[in-house]
Backbone atoms as SQL, in Angstrom:
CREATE TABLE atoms (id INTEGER PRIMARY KEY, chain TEXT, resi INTEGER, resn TEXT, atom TEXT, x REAL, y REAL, z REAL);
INSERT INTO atoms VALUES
  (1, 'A', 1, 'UNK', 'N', 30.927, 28.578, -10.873),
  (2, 'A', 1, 'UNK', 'CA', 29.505, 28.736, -11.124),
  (3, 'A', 1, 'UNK', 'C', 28.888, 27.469, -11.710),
  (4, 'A', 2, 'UNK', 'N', 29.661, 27.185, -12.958),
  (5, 'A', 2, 'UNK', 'CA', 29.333, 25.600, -13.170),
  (6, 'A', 2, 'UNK', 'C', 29.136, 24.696, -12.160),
  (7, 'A', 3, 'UNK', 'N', 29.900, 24.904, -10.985),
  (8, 'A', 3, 'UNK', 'CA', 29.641, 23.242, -10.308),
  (9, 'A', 3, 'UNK', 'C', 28.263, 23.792, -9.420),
  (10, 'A', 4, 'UNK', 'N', 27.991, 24.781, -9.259),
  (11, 'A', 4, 'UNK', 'CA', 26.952, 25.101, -8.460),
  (12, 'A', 4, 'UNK', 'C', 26.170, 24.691, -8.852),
  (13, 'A', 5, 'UNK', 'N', 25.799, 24.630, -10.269),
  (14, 'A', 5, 'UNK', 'CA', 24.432, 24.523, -11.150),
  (15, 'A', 5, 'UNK', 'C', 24.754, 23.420, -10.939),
  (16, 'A', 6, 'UNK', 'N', 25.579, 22.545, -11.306),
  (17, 'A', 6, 'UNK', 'CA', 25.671, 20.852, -10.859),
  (18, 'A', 6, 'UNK', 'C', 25.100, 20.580, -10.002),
  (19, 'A', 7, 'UNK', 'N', 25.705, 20.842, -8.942),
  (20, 'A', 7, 'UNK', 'CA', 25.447, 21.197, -7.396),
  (21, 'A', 7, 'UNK', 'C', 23.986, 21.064, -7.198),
  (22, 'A', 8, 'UNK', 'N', 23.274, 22.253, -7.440),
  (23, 'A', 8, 'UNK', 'CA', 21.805, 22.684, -7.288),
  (24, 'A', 8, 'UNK', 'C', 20.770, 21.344, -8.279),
  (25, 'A', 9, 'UNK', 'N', 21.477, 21.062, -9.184),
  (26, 'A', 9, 'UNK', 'CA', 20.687, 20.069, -10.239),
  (27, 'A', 9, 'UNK', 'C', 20.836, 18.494, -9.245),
  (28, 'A', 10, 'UNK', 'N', 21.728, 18.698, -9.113),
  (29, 'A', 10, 'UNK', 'CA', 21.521, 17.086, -7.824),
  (30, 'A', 10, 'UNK', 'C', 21.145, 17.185, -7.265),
  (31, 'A', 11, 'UNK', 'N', 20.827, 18.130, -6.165),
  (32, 'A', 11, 'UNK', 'CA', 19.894, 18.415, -5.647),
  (33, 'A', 11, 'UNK', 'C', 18.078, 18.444, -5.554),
  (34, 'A', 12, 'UNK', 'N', 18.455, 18.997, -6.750),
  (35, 'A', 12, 'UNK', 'CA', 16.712, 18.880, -6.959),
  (36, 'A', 12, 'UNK', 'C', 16.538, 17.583, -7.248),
  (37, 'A', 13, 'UNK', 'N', 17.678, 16.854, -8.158),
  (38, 'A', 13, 'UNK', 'CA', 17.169, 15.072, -8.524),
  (39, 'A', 13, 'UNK', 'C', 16.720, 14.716, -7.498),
  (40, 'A', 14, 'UNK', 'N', 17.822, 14.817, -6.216),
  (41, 'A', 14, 'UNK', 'CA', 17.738, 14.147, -4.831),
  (42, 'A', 14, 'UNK', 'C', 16.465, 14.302, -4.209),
  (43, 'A', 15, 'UNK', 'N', 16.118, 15.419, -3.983),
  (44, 'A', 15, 'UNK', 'CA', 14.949, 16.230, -3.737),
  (45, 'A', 15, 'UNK', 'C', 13.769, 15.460, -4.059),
  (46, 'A', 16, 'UNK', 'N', 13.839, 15.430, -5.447),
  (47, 'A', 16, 'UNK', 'CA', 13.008, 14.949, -6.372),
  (48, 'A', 16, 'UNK', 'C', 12.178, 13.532, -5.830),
  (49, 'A', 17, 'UNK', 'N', 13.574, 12.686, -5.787),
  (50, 'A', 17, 'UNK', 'CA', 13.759, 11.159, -5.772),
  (51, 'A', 17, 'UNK', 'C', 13.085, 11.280, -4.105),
  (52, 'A', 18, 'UNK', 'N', 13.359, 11.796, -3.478),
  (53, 'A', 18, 'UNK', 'CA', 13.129, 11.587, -2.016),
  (54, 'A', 18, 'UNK', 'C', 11.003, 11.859, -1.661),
  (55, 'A', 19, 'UNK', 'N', 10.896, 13.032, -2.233),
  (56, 'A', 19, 'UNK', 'CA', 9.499, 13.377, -2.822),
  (57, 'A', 19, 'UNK', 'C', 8.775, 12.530, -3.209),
  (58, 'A', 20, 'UNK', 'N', 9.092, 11.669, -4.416),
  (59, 'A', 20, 'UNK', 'CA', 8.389, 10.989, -4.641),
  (60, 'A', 20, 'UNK', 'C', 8.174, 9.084, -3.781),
  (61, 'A', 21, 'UNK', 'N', 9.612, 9.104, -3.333),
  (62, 'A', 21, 'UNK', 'CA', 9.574, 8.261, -2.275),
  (63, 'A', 21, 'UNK', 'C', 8.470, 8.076, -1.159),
  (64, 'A', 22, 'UNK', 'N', 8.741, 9.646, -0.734),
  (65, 'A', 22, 'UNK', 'CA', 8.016, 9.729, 0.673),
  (66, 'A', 22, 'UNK', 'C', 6.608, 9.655, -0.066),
  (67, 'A', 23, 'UNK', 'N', 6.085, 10.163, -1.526),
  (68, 'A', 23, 'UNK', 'CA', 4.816, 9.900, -1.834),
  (69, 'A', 23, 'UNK', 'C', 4.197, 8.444, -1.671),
  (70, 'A', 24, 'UNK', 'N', 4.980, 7.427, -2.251),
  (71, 'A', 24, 'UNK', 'CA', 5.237, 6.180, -2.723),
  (72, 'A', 24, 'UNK', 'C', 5.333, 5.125, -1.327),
  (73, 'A', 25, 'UNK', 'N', 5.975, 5.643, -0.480),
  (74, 'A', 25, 'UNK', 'CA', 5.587, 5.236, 1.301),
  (75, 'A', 25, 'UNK', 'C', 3.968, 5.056, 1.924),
  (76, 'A', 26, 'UNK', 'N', 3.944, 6.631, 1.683),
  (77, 'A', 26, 'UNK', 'CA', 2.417, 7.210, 2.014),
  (78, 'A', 26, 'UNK', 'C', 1.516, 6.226, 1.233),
  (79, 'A', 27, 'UNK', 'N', 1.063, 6.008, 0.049),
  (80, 'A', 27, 'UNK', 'CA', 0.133, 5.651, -0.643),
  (81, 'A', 27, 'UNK', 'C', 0.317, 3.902, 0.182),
  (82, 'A', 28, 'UNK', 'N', 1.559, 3.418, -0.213),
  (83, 'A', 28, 'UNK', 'CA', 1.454, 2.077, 0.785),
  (84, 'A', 28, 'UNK', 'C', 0.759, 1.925, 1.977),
  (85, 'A', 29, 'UNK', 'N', 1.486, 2.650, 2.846),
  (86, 'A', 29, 'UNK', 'CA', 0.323, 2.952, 4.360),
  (87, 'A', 29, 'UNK', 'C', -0.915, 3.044, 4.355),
  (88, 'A', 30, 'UNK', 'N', -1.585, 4.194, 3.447),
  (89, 'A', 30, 'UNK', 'CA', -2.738, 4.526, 3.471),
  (90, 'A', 30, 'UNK', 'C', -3.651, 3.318, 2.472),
  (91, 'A', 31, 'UNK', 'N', -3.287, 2.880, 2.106),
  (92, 'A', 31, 'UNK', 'CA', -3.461, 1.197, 1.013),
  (93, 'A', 31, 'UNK', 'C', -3.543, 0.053, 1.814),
  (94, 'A', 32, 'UNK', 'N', -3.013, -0.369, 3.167),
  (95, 'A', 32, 'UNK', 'CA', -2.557, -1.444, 3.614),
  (96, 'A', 32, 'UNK', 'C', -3.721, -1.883, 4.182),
  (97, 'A', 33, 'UNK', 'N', -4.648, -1.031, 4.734),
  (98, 'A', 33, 'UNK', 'CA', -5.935, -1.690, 5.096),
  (99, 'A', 33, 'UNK', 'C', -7.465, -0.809, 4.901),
  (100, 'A', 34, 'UNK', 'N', -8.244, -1.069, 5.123),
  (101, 'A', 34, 'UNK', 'CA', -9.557, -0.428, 5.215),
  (102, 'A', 34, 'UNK', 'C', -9.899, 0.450, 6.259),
  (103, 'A', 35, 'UNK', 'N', -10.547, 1.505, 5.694),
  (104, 'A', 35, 'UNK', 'CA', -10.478, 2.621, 7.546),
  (105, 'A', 35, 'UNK', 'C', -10.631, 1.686, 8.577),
  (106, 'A', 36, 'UNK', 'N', -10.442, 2.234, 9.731),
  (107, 'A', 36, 'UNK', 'CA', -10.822, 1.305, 10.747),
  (108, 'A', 36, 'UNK', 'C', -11.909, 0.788, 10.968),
  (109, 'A', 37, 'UNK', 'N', -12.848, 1.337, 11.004),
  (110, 'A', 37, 'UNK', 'CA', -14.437, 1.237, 11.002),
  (111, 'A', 37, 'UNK', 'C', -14.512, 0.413, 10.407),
  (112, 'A', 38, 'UNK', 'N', -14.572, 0.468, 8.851),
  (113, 'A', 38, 'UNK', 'CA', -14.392, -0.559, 7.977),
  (114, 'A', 38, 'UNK', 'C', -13.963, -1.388, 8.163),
  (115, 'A', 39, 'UNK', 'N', -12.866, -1.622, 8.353),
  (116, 'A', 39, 'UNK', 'CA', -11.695, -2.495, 8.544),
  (117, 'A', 39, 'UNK', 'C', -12.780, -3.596, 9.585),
  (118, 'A', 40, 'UNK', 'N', -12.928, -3.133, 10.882),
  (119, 'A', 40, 'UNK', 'CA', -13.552, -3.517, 11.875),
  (120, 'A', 40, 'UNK', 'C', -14.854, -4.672, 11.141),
  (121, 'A', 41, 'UNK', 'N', -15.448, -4.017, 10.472),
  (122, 'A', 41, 'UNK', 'CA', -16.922, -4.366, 10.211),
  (123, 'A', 41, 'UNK', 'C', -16.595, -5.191, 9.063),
  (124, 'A', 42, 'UNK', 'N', -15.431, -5.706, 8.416),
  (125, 'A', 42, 'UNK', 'CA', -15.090, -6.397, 7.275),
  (126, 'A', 42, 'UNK', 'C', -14.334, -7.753, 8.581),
  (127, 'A', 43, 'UNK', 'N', -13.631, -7.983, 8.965),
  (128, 'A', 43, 'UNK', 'CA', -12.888, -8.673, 9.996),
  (129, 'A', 43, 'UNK', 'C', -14.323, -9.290, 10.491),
  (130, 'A', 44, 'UNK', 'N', -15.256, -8.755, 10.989),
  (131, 'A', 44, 'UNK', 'CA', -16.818, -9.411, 11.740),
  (132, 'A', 44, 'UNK', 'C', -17.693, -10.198, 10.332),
  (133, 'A', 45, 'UNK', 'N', -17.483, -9.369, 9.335),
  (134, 'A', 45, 'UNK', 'CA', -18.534, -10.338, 8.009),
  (135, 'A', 45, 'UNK', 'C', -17.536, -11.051, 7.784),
  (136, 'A', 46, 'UNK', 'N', -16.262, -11.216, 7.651),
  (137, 'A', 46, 'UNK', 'CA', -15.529, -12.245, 7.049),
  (138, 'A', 46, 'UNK', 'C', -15.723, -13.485, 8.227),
  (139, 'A', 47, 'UNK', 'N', -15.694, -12.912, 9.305),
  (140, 'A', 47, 'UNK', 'CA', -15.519, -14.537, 10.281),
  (141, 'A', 47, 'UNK', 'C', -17.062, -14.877, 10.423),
  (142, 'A', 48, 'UNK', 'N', -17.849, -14.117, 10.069),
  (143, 'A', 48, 'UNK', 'CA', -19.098, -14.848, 9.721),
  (144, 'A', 48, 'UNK', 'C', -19.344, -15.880, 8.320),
  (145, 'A', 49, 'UNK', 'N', -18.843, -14.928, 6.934),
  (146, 'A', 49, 'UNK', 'CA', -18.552, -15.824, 6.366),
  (147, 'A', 49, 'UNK', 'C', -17.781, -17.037, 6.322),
  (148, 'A', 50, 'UNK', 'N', -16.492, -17.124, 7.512),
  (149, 'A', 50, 'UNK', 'CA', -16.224, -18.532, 7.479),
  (150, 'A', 50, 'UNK', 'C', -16.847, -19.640, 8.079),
  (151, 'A', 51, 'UNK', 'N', -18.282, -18.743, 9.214),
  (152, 'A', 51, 'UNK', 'CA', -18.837, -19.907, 9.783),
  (153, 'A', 51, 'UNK', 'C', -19.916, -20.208, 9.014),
  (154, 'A', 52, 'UNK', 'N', -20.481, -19.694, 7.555),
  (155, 'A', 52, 'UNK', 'CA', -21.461, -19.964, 6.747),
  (156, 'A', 52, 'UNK', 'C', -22.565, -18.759, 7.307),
  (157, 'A', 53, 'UNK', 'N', -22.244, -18.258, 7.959),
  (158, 'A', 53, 'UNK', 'CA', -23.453, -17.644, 8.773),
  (159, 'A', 53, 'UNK', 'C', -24.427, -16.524, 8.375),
  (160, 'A', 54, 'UNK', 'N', -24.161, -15.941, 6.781),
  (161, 'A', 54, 'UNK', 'CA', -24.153, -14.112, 6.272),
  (162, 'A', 54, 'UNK', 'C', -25.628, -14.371, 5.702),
  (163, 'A', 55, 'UNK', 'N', -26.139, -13.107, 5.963),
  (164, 'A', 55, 'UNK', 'CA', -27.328, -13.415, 5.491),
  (165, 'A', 55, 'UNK', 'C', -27.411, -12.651, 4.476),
  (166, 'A', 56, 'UNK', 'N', -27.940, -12.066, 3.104),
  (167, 'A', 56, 'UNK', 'CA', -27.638, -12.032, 2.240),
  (168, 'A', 56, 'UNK', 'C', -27.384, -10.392, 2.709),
  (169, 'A', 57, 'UNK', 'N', -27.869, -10.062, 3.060),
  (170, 'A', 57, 'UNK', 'CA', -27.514, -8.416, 3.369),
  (171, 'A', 57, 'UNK', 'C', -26.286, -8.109, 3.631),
  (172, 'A', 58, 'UNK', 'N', -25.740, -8.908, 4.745),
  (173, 'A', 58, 'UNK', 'CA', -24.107, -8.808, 5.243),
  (174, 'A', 58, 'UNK', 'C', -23.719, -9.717, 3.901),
  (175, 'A', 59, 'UNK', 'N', -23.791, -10.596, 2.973),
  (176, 'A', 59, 'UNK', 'CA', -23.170, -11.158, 2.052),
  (177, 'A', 59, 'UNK', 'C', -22.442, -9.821, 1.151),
  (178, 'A', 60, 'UNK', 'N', -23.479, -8.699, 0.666),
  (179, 'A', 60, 'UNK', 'CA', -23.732, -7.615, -0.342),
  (180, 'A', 60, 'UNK', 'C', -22.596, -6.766, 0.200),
  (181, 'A', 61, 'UNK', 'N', -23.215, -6.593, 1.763),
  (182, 'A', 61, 'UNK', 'CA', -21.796, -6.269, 2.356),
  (183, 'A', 61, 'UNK', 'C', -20.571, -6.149, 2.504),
  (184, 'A', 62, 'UNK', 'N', -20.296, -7.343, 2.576),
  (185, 'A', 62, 'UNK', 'CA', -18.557, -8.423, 2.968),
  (186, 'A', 62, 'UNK', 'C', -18.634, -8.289, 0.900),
  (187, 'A', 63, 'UNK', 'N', -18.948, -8.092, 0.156),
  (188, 'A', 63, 'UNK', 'CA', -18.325, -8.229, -0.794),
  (189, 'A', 63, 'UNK', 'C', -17.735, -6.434, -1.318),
  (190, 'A', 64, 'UNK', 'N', -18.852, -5.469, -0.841),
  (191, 'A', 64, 'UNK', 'CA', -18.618, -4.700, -1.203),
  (192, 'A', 64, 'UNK', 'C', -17.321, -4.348, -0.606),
  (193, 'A', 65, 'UNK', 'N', -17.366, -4.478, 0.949),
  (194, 'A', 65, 'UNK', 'CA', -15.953, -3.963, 1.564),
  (195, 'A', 65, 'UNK', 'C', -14.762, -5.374, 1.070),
  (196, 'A', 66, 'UNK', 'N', -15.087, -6.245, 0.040),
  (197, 'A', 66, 'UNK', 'CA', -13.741, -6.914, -0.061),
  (198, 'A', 66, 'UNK', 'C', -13.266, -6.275, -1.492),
  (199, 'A', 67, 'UNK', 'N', -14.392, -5.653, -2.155),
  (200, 'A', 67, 'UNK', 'CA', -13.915, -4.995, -3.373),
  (201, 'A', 67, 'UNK', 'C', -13.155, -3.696, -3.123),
  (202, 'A', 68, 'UNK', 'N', -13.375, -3.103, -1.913),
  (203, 'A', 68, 'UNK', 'CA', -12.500, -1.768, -1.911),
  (204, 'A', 68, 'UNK', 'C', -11.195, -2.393, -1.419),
  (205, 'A', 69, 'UNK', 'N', -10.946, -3.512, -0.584),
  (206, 'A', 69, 'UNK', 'CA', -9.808, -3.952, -0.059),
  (207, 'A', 69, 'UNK', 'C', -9.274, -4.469, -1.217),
  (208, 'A', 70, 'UNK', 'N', -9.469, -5.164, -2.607),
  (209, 'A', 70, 'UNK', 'CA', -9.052, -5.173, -3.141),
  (210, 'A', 70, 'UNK', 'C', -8.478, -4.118, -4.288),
  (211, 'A', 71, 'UNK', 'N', -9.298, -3.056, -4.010),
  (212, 'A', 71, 'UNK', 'CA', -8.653, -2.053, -4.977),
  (213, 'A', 71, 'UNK', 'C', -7.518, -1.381, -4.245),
  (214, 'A', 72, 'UNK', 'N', -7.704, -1.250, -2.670),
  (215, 'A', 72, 'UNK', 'CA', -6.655, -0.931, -2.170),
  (216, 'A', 72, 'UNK', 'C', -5.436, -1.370, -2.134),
  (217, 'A', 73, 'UNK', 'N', -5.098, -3.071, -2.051),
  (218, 'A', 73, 'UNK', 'CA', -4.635, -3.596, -2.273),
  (219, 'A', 73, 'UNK', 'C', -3.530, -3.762, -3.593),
  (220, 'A', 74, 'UNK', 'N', -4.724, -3.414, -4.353),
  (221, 'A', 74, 'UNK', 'CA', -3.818, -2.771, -5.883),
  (222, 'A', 74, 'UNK', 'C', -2.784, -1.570, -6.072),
  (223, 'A', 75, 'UNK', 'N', -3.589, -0.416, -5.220),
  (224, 'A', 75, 'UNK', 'CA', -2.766, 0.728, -5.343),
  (225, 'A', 75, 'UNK', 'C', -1.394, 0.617, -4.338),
  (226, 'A', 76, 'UNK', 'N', -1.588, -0.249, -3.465),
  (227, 'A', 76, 'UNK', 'CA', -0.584, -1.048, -2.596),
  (228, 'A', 76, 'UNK', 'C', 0.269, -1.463, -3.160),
  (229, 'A', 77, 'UNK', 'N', -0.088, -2.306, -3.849),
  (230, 'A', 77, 'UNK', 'CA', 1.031, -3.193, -4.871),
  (231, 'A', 77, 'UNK', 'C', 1.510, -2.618, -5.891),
  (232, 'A', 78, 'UNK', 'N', 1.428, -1.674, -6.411),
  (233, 'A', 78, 'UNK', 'CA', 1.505, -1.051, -7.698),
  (234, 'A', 78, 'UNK', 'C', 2.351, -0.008, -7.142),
  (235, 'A', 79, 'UNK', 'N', 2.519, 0.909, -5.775),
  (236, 'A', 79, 'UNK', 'CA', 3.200, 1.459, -5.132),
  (237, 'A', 79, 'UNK', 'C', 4.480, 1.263, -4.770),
  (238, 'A', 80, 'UNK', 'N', 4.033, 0.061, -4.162),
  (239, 'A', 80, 'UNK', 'CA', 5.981, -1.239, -3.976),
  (240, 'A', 80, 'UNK', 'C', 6.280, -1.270, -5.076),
  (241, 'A', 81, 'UNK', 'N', 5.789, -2.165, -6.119),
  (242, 'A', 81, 'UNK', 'CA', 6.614, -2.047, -7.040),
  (243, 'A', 81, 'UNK', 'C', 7.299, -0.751, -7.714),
  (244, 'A', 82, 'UNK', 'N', 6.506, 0.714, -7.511),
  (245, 'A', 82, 'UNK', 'CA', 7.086, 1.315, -8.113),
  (246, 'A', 82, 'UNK', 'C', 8.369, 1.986, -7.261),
  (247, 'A', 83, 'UNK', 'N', 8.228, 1.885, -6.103),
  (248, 'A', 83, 'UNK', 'CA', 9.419, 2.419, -4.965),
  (249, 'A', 83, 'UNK', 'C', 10.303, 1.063, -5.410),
  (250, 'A', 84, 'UNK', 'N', 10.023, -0.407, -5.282),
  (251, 'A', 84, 'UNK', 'CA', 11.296, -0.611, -6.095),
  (252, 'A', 84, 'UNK', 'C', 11.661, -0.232, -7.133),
  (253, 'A', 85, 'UNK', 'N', 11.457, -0.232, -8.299),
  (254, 'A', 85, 'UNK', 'CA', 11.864, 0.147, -9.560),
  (255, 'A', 85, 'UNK', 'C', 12.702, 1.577, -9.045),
  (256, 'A', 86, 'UNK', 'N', 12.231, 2.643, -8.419),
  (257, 'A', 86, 'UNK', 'CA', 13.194, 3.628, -8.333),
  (258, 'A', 86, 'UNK', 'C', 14.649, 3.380, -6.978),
  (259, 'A', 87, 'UNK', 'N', 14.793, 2.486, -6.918),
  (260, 'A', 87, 'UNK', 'CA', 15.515, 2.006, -5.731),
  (261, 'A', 87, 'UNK', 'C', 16.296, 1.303, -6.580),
  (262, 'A', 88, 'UNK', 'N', 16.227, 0.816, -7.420),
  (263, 'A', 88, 'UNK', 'CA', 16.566, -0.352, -8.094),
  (264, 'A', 88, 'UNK', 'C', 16.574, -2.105, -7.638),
  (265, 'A', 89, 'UNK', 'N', 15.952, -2.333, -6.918),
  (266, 'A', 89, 'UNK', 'CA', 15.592, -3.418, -6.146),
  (267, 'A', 89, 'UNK', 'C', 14.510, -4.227, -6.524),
  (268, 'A', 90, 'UNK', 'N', 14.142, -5.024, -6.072),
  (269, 'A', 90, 'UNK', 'CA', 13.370, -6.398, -6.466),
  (270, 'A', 90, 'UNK', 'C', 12.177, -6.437, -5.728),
  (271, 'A', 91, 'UNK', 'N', 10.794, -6.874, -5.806),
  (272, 'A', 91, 'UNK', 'CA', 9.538, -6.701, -4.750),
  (273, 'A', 91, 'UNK', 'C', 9.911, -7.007, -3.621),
  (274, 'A', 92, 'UNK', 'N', 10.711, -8.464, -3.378),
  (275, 'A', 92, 'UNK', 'CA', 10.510, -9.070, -2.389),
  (276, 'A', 92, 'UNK', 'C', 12.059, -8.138, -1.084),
  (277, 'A', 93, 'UNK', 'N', 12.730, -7.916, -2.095),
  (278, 'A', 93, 'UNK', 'CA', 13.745, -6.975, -1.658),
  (279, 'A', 93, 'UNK', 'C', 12.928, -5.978, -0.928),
  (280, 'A', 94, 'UNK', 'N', 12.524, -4.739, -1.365),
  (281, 'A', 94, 'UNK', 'CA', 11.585, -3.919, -0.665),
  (282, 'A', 94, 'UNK', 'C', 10.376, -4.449, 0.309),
  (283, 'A', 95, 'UNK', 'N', 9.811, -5.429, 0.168),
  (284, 'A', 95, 'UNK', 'CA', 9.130, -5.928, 1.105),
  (285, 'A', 95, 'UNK', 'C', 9.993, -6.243, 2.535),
  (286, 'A', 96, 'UNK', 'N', 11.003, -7.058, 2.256),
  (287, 'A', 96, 'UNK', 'CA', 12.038, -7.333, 3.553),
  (288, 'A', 96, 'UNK', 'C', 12.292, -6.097, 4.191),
  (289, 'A', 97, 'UNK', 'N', 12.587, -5.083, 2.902),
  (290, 'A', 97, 'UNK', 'CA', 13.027, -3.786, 3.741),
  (291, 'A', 97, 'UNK', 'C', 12.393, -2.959, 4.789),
  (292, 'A', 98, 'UNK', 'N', 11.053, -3.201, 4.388),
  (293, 'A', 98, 'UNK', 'CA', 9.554, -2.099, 4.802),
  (294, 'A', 98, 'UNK', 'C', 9.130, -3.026, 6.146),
  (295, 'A', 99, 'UNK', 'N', 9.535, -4.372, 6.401),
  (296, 'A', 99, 'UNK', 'CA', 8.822, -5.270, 6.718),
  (297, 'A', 99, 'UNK', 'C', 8.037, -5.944, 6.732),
  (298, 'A', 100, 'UNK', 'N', 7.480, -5.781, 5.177),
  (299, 'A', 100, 'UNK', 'CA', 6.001, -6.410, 5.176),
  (300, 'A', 100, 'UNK', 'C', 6.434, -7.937, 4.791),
  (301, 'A', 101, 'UNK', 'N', 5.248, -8.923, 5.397),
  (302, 'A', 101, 'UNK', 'CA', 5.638, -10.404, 5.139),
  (303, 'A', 101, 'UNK', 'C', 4.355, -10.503, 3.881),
  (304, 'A', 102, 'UNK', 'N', 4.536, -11.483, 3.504),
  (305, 'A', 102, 'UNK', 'CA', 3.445, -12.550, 2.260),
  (306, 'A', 102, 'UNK', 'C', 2.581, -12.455, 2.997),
  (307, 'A', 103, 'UNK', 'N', 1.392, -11.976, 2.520),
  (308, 'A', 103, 'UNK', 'CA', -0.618, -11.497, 3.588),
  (309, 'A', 103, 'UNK', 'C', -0.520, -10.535, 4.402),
  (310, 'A', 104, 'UNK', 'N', 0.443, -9.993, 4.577),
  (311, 'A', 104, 'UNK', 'CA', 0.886, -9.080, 6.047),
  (312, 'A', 104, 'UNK', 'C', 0.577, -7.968, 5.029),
  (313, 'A', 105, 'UNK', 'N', -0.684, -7.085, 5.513),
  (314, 'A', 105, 'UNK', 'CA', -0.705, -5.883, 4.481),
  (315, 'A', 105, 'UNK', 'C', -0.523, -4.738, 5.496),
  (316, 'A', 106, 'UNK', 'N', 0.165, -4.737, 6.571),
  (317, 'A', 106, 'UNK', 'CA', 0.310, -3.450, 7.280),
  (318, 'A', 106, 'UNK', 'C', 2.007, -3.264, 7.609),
  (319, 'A', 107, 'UNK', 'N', 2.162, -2.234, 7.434),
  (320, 'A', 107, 'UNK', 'CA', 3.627, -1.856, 8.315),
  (321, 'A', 107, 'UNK', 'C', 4.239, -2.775, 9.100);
């Protein structure tokens, strides 16, 4: 009976650990870029901003959608690191693993 309860208690760790993994995956993915739409309409003000071209409306714009990419970005990063820490591994370790490269914010 004892080892069962063992048994059942690793289990749930495992359980546990895997749960919050697959949470810790998810939030990366859903972090890696801006809806599409968005995404879309941030990619068009940014290459305007590199040709000087924004007029202050699209400026208000391209900043607002670079502030959500940056908050996304955060919950991104703050995600890896925490799937390493429960892995026991290193950022750049989990990055190799997932495939993500240095600027590469997608899968």
């Amino acid at each position: 009976m004892a080892q069962t309860n063992s048994q059942d208690s690793n289990y749930d760790r495992s359980q546990k650990q895997t749960d919050k993994e697959t949470f810790l995956l998810a939030t990366i993915q859903e972090n890696s870029q801006l809806p599409k739409k968005e995404q879309q309409r941030y990619q068009q003000l940014w290459r305007k901003c590199e040709d000087e071209i924004l007029s202050e409306d699209e400026l208000r714009e391209y900043q607002a959608l670079l502030s959500q990419l940056e908050a996304r970005n955060l919950k991104r990063i703050e995600a890896l690191i925490a799937l390493a820490q429960s892995r026991g591994k290193t950022l750049g370790e989990i990055t190799a693993e997932l495939g993500l490269k240095e600027g590469n914010n997608a899968f």
